[in-house]
C-alpha positions in Angstrom: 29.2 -4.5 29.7 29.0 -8.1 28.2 25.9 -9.3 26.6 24.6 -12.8 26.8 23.4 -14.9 23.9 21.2 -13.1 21.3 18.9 -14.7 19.3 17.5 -13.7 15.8 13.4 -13.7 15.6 12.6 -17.2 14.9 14.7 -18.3 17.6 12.9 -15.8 19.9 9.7 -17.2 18.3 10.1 -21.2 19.0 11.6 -20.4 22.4 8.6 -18.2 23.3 6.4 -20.8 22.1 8.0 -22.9 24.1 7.3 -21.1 27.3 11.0 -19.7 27.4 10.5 -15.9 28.2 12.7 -14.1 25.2 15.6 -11.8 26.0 16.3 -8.4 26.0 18.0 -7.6 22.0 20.6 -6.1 20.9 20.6 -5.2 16.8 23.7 -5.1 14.8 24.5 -3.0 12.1 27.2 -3.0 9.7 28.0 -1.4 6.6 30.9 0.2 4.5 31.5 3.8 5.6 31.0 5.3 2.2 27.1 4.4 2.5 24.7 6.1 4.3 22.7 3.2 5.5 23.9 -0.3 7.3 23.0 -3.4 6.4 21.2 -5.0 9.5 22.5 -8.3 10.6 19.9 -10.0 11.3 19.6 -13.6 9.4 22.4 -14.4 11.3 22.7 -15.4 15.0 25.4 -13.6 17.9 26.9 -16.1 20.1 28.7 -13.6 22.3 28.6 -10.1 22.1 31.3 -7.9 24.7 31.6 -4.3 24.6 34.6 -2.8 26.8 34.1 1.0 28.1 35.7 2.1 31.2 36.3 5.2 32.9 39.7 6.6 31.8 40.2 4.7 28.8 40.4 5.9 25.4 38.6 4.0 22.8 35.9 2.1 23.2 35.7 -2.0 21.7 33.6 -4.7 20.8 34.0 -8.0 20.0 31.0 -10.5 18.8 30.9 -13.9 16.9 28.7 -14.2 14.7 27.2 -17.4 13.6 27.1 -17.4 9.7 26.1 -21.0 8.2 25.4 -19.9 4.6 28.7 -17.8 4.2 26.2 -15.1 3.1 27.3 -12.2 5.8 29.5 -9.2 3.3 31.6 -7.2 5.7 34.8 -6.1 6.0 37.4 -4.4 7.7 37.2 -0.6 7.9 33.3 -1.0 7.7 31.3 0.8 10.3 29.8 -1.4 13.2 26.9 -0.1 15.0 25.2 -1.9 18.0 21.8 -0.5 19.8 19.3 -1.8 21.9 16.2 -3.1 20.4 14.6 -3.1 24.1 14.6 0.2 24.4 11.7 1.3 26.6 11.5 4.7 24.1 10.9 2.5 21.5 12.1 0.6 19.0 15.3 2.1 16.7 14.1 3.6 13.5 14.7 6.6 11.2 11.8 8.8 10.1 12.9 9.2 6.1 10.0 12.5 6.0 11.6 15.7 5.9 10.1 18.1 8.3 7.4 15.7 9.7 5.7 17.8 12.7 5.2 20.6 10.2 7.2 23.0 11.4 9.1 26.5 10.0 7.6 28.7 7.4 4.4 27.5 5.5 4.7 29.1 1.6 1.5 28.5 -0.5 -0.3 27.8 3.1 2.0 24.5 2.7 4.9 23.3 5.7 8.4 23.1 4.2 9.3 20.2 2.2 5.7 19.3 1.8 3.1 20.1 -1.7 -0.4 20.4 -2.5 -1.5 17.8 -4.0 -4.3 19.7 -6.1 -4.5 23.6 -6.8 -7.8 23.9 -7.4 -10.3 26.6 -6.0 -12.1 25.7 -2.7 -9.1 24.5 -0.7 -7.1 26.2 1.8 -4.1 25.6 3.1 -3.0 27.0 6.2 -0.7 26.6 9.5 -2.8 25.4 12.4 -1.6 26.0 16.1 -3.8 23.2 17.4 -0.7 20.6 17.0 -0.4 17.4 18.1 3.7 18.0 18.3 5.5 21.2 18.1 4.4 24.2 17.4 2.2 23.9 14.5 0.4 21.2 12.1 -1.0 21.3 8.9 -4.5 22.5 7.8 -6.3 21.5 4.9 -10.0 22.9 4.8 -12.9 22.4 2.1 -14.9 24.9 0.9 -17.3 23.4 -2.7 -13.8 22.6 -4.3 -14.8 20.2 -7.8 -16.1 16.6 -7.2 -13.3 13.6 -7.4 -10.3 16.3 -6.4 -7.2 14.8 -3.8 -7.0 17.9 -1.3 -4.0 16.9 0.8 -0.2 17.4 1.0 2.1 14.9 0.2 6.9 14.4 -0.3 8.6 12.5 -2.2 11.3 10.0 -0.2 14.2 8.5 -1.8 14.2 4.8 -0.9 17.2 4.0 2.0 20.1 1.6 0.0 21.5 -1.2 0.8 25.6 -1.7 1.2 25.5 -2.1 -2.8 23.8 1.0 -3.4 20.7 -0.7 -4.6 17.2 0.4 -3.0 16.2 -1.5 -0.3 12.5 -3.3 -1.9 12.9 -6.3 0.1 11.0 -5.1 3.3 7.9 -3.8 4.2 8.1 0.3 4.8 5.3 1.9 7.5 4.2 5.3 6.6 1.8 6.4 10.1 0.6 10.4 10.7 -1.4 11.6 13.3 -5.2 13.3 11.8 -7.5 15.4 13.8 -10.9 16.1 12.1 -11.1 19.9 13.0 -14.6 20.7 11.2 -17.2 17.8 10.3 -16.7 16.7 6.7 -19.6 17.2 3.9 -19.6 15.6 0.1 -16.6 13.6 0.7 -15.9 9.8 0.0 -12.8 9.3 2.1 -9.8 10.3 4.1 -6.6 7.9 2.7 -2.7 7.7 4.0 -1.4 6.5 0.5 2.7 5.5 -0.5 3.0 5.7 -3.9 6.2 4.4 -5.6 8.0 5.4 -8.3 11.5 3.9 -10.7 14.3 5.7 -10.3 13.3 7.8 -13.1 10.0 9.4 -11.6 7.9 6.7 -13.4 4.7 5.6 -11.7 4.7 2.2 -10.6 1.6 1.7 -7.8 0.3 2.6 -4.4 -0.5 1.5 -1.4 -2.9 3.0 0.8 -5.2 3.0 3.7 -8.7 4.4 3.5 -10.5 5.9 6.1 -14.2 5.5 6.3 -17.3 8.1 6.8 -17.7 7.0 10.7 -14.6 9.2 10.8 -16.0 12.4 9.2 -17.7 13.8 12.3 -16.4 17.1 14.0 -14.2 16.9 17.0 -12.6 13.9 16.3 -9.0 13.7 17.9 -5.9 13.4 17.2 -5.5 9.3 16.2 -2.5 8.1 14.4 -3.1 5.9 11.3 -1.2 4.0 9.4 -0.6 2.0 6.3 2.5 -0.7 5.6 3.4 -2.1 2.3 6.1 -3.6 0.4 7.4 -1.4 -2.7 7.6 -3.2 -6.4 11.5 -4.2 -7.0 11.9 -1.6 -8.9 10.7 0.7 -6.7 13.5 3.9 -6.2 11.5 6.6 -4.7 8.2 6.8 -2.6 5.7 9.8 -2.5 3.4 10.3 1.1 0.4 11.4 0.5 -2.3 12.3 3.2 -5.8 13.4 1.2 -9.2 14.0 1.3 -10.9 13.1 -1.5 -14.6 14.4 -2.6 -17.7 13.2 -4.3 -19.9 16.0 -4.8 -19.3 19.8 -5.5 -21.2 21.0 -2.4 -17.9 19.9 0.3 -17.4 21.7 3.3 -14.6 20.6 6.8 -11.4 20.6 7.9 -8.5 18.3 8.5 -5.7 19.0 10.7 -2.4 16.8 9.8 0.9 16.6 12.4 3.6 13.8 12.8 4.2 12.0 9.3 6.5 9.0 9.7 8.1 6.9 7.0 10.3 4.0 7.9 11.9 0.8 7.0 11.1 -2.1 8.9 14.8 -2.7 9.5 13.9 -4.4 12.6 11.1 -6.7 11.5 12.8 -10.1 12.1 13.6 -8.9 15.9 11.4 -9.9 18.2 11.7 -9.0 21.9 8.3 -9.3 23.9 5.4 -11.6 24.0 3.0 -8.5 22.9 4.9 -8.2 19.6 5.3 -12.3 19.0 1.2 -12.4 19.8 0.9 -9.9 16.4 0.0 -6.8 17.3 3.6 -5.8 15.7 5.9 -3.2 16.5 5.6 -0.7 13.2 4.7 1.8 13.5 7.0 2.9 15.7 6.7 6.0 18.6 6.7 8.8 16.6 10.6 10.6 16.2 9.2 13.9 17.7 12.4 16.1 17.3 11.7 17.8 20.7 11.9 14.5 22.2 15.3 13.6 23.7 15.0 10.3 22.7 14.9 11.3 19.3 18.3 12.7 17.4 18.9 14.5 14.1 21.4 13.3 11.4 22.9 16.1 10.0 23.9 14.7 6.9 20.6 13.2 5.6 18.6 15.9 7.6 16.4 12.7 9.2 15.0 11.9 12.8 16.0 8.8 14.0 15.9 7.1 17.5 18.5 4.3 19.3 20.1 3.5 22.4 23.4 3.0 20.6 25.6 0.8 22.3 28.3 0.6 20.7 30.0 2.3 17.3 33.2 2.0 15.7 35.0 0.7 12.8 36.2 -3.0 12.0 39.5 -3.8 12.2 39.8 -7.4 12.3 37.8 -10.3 11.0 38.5 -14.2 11.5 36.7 -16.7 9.9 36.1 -20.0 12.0 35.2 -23.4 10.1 36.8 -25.8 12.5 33.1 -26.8 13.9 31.6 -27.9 10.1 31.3 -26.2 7.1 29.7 -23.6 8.9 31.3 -20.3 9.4 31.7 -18.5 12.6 33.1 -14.9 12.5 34.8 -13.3 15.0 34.8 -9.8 14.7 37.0 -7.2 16.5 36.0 -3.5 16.3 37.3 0.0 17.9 35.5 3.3 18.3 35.0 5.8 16.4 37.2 7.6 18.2 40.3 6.2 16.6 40.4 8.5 13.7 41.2 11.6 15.5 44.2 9.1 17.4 45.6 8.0 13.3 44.8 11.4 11.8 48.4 12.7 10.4 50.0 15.6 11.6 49.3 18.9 9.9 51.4 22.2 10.5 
């Protein structure tokens, strides 16, 4: 297949403004192979883009030029390459960084694996639920004249995605979304909150960011609504705790809160923009939930995270040549192969 010209977001933007309908996306990804997450290419702007797979041959290629005026672009050959579609109709790529996040497996302490309590105090329960919004089960939190001012609610810690340095990526915003269900009306409480609160790389408190849910939202049979709260983390930010609570202002509490399909994610993305709904604001973070029954959605064995793309292409570089004969500016043309081509340069073995 050969892509036509792709433009970065605030090309999309002024042609979109200008009445010019913007095109379907593609999203590049590059990064060295020893690091678990690619840097996205996304300051710069693809002139061509042409991706060769045929039936019968044997390794995939791709070959893009990439438009890089401020020389600022760090890859190099024998780095990953990884090309998906950012018009995918199952939404747009992401990776959810939570651990378990439809609550699934063996509950211990009442609590879904790889989730805590975030307060042990008398008068709280926490149970499985089979009323889930995906999967099997979801997570129950219910109030029963625990103290005045406690946090009832679960919450993980994430460790912040890095860059192709190894540094924590602080520059963007992150989304953290989960879908609530109010499963018995709520007494003596002040609030319902989705809160990220970050952390240095040596556990330290930093701040939080949060999203508080108000008492129109206490009533009994409310369903399932997904809420969300986005914020950037402090630049020294290394790890970021989810927290979903209910918190109480009086001794005589009483109701119950079911919790299913926690999502964390970097806005690796944010500078695409690929329809006129998501130019007019309304954004596209959160994203569609990465329910791991979905077949959109994959699992990474390595990291143990849901993610979702319509890959296009992935391979290694193997050839990079820089362009200048335009102007100072830089053009690189890069040549990559599938991934494929280890098992055809593995050595021998007896």
């Amino acid at each position: 297949a050969s892509y036509p010209h792709t433009l970065n977001g605030q090309q999309i933007l002024n042609h979109y403004n200008a009445g010019i309908v913007p095109p379907a996306g593609v999203a590049l990804f590059i990064g060295p192979s020893s690091v678990a997450n690619l840097q996205c290419i996304q300051a710069t702007d693809m002139d061509t883009l042409k991706i060769s797979k045929s039936q019968g041959s044997t390794l995939p290629t791709a070959t893009l030029k990439i438009f890089d005026p401020h020389s600022t672009t760090t890859i190099a050959n024998e780095d990953d390459c990884a090309i998906v579609q950012i018009a995918d109709p199952n939404g747009f790529p992401t990776v959810n960084l939570c651990q378990n996040p439809s609550f699934e497996g063996t509950y211990t302490n009442g609590v879904a694996a790889n989730w805590v309590r975030m307060s042990t105090l008398g008068g709280i329960t926490y149970q499985s639920s089979l009323s889930a919004k995906f999967g099997t089960t979801a997570q129950n939190i219910v109030l029963a004249n625990t103290s005045t001012g406690t946090s009832a609610g679960v919450g993980q810690t994430v460790t912040l995605p890095v860059n192709e340095s190894g540094a924590p990526l602080v520059n963007g915003q992150y989304t953290c979304s989960v879908y609530l269900s109010v499963a018995t009306a709520f007494t003596g409480i002040s609030e319902i909150a989705i809160v990220m609160t970050w952390f240095t790389s040596t556990r330290t408190y930093i701040s939080e960011t949060n999203t508080i849910i108000g008492s129109t939202w206490f009533g009994y049979g409310q369903p399932w609504t997904r809420w969300s709260v986005t914020g950037t983390p402090p630049s020294n930010a290394a790890f970021c705790t989810v927290q979903i609570e209910v918190v109480t202002n009086s001794t005589t509490n009483s109701g119950s809160l079911l919790i299913d399909g926690a999502q964390l994610e970097y806005q690796t993305c944010a500078d695409y923009l690929v329809s006129a709904t998501q130019i007019a604001g309304n954004g596209y973070y959160p994203t569609p939930f990465t329910d791991p029954a979905a077949a959109t959605t994959h699992l990474e064995l390595r990291s143990n995270q849901y993610y979702r793309q319509l890959r296009l292409f992935g391979g290694f570089i193997r050839t990079i040549t820089d362009d200048y004969t335009t102007g100072p500016e830089r053009w690189r043309q890069v040549d990559a192969v599938g991934y494929g081509i280890i098992l055809q340069e593995a050595p021998c073995t007896e």
